[in-house]
ROLOTOR-541695 format. One line per 3 residues: for each residue x negated, y, z negated of N, C-alpha, C, O. Coordinates in nm, 3 decimals. Example, Ala and Ser with C-alpha at 12.3 -4.5 7.8 and 13.67 -1.06 7.14 Angstrom:
! residues 2
-1.319 -0.569 -0.780 -1.230 -0.450 -0.780 -1.320 -0.330 -0.780 -1.424 -0.332 -0.846 | -1.285 -0.225 -0.708 -1.367 -0.106 -0.714 -1.290 0.003 -0.787 -1.341 0.114 -0.804
This chain:
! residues 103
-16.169 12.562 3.009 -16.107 12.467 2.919 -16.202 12.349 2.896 -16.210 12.299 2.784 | -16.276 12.302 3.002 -16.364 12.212 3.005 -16.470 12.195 2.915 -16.502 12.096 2.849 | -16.538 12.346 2.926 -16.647 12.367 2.777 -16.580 12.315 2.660 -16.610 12.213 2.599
-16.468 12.413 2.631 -16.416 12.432 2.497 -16.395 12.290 2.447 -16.454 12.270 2.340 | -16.321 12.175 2.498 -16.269 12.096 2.498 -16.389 11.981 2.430 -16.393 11.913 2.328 | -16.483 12.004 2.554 -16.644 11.949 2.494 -16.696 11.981 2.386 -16.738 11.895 2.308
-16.708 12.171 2.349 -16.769 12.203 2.242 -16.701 12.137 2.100 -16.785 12.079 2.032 | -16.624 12.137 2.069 -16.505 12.069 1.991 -16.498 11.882 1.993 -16.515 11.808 1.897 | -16.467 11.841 2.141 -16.474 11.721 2.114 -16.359 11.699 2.065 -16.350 11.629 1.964
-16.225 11.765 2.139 -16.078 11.758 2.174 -16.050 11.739 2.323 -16.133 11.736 2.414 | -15.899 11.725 2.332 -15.919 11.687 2.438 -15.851 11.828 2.523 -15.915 11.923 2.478 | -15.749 11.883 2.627 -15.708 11.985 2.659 -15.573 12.029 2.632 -15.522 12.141 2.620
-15.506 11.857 2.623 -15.362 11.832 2.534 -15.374 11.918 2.361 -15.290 11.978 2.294 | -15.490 11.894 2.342 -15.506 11.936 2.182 -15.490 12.106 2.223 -15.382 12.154 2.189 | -15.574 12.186 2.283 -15.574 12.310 2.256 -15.460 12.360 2.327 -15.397 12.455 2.280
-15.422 12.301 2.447 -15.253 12.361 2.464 -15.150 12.377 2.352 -15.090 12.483 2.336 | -15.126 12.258 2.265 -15.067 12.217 2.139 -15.072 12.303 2.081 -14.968 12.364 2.055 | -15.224 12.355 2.025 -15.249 12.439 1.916 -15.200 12.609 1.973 -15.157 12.701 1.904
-15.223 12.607 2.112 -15.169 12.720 2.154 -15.053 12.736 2.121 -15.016 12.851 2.099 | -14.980 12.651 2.109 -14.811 12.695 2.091 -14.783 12.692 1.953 -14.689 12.757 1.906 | -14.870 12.610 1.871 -14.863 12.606 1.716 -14.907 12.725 1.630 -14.853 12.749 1.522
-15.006 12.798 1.680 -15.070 12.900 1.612 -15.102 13.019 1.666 -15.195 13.023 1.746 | -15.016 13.165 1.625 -15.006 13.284 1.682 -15.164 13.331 1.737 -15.167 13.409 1.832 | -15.293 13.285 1.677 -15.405 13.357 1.673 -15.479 13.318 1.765 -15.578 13.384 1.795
-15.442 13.191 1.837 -15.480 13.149 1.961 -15.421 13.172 2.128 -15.365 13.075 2.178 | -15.431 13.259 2.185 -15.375 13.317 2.277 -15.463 13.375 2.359 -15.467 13.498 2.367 | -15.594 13.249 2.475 -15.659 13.317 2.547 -15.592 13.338 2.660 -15.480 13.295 2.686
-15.654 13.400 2.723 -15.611 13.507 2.874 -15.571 13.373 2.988 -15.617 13.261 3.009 | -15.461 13.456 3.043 -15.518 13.317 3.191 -15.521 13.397 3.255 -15.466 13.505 3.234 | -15.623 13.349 3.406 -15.587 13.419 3.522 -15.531 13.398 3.609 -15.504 13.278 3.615
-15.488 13.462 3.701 -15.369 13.432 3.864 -15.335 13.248 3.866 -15.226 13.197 3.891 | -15.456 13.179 3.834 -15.445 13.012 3.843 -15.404 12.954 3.716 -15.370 12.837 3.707 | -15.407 13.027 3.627 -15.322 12.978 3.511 -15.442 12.903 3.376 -15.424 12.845 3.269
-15.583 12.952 3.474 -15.729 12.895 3.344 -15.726 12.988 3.245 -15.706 13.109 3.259 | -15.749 12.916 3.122 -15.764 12.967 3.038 -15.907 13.040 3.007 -16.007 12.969 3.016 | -15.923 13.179 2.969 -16.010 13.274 2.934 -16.068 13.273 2.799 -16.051 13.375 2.733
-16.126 13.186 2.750 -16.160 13.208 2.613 -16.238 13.315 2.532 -16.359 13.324 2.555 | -16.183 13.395 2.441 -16.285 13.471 2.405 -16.339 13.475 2.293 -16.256 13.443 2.208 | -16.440 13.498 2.248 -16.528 13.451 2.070 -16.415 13.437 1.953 -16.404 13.337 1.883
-16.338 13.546 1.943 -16.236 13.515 1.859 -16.126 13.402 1.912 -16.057 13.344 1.829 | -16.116 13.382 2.017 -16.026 13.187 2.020 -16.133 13.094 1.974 -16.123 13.002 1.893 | -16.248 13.140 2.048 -16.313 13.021 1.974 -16.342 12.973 1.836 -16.354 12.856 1.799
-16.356 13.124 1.739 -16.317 13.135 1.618 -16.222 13.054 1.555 -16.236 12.971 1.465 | -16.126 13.090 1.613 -15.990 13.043 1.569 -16.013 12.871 1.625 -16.006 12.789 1.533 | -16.030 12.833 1.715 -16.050 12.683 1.749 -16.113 12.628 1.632 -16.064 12.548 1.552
-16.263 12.697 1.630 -16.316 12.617 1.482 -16.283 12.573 1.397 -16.292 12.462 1.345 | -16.210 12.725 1.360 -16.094 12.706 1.218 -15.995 12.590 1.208 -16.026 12.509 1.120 | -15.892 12.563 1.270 -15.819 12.528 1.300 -15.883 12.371 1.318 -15.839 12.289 1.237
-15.989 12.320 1.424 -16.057 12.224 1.421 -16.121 12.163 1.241 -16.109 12.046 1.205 | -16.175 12.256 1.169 -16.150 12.244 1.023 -16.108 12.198 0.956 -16.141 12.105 0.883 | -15.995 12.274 0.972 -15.881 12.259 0.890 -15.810 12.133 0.909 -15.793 12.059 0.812
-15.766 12.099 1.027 -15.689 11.984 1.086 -15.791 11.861 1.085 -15.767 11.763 1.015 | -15.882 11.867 1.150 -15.980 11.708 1.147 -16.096 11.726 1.039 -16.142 11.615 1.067 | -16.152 11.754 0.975 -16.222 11.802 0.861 -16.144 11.802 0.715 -16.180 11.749 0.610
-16.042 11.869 0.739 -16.010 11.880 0.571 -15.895 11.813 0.600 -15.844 11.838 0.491 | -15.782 11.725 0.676 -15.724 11.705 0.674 -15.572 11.746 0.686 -15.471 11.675 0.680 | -15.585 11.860 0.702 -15.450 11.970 0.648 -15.322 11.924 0.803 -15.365 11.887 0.913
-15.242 11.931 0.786 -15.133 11.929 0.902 -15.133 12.044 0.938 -15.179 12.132 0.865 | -15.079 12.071 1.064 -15.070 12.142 1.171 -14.963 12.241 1.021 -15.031 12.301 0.937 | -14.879 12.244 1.013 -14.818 12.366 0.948 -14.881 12.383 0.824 -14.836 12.468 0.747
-15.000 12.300 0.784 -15.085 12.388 0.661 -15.164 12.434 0.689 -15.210 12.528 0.625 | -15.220 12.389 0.801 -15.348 12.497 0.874 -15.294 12.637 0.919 -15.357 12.743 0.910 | -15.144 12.617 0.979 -15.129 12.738 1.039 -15.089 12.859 0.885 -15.114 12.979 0.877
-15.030 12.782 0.797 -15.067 12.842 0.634 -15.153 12.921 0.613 -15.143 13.043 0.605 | -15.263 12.843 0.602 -15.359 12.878 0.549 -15.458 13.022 0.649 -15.496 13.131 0.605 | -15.471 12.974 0.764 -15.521 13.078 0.842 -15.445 13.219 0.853 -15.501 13.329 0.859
-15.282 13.191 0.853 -15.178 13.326 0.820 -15.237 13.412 0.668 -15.262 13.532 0.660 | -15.244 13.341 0.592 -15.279 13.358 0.477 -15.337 13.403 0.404 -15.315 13.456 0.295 | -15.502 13.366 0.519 -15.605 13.397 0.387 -15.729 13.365 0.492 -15.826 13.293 0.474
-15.694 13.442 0.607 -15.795 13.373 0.724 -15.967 13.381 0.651 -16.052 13.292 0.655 | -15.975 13.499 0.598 -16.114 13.560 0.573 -16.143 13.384 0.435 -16.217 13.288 0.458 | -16.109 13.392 0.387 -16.135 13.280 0.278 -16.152 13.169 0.332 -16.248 13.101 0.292
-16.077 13.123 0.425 -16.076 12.970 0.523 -16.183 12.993 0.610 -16.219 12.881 0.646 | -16.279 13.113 0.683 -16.377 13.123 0.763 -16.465 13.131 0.671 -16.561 13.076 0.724 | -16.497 13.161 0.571 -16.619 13.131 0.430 -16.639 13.036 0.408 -16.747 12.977 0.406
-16.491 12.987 0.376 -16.563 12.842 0.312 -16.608 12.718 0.434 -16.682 12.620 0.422 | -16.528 12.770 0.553 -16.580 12.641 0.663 -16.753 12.719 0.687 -16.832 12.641 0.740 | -16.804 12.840 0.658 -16.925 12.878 0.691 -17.027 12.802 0.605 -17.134 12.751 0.638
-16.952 12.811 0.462 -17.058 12.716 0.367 -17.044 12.620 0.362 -17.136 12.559 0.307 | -16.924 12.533 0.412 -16.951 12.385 0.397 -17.047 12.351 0.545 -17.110 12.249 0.572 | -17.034 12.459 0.615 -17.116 12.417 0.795 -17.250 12.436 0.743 -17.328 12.355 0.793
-17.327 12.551 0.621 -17.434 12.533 0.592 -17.468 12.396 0.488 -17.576 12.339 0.508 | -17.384 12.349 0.386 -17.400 12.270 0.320 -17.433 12.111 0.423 -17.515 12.033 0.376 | -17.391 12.090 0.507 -17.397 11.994 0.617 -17.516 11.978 0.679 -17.588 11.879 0.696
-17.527 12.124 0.719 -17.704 12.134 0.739 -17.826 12.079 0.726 -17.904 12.005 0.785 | -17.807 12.180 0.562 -17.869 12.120 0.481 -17.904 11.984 0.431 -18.019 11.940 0.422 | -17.763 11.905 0.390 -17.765 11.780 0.379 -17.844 11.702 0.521 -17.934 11.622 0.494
-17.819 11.720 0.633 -17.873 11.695 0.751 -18.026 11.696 0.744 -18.081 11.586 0.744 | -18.097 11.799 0.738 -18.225 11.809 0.660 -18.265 11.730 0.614 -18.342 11.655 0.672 | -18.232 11.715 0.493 -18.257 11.644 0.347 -18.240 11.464 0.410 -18.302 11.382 0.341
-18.185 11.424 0.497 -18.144 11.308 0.504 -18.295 11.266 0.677 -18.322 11.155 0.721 | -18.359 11.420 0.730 -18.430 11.370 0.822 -18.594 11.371 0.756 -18.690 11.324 0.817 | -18.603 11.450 0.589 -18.711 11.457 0.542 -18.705 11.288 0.477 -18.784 11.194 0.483
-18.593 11.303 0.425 -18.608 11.108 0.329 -18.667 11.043 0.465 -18.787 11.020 0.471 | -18.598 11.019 0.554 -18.624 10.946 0.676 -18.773 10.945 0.702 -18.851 10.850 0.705 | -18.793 11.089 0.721 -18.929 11.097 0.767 -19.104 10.999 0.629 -19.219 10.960 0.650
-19.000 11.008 0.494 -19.104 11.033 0.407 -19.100 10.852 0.379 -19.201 10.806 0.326 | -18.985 10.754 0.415 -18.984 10.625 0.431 -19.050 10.580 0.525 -19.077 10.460 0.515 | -19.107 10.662 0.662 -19.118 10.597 0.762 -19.279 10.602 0.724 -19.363 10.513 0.736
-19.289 10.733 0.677 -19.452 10.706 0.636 -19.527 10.636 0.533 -19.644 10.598 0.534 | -19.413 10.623 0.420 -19.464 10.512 0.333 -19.470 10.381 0.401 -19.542 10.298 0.346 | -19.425 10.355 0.479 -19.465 10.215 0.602 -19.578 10.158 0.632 -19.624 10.044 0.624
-19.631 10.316 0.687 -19.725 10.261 0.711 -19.884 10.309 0.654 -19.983 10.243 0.685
């Protein structure tokens, strides 16, 4: 839970929550009751992380939208995660190309 919580940058209250909010999140526990995450929760965390702090959507439009039309909501968070990138890039070349007109 500890990773996940970090990778995300939620807290553990959040992904319990979402556990009970959204059918597609349902990792394993074992005998101690830790949660097992597997690529597809984490999938679904992303999404859901997206949807909710990114695009804004409430907890029952995210869970909408992912019921819905999961394949369309994992595209477009893929191209706006490359568009970000990119922009990211573009904002360390300006940087870079001011610092050398300096000097």
């Amino acid at each position: 839970m500890g990773e996940v919580t970090e990778m995300f940058g939620l807290t553990p209250s959040n992904i319990r929550y979402w556990e009970n909010q959204f059918e597609a999140l349902k990792p394993f526990k074992n005998k101690k009751g830790n949660r097992l995450f597997t690529k597809e929760d984490l999938e679904t965390i992303r999404l859901i992380h997206y949807l909710v702090k990114q695009r804004g959507l409430t907890i029952k439009g995210a869970r909408q939208k992912l019921k819905e039309n999961r394949e369309d909501t994992l595209n477009n968070y893929e191209i706006v995660k490359k568009l970000q990138d990119i922009r990211q890039e573009l904002v360390e070349i300006k940087e870079s190309l001011e610092d050398h007109d300096e000097n």
